[in-house]
N, C-alpha and C positions, 0 to 999 in steps of 0.2 A: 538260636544257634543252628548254623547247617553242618551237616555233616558231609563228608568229602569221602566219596568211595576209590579207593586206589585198585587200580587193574592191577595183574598180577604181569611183569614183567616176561616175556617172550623173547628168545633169540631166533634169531633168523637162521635159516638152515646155510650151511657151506656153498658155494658158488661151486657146484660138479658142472661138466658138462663138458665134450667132444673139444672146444676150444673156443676162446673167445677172440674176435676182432680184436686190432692196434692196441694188443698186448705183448707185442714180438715176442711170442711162445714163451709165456712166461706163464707161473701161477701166480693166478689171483685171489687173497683169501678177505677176508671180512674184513678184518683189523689192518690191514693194506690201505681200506678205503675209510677206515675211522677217520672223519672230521674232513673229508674233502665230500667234492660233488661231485655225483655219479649222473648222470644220466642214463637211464633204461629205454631202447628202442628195440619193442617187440616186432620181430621182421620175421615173417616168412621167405628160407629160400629153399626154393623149387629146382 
């Protein structure tokens, strides 16, 4: 018999931040993006 260890569930923190790209100044929250695909591109700009 194996035993099956369950992780303890975690939420993701809120989306804060100055503003995001081709969101036409809109808020973005978590459950906005429930069950679509996000893409993350970590960018530095200078």
């Amino acid at each position: 018999m194996t035993t099956v260890k369950r992780r303890a569930r975690v939420r993701a923190p809120e989306l804060v931040g100055r503003g995001w790209l081709n969101t036409g100044d809109t808020t973005v929250a978590l459950k906005d993006l429930r069950g679509k695909i996000v893409l993350l591109d970590f960018w530095t700009f200078c």
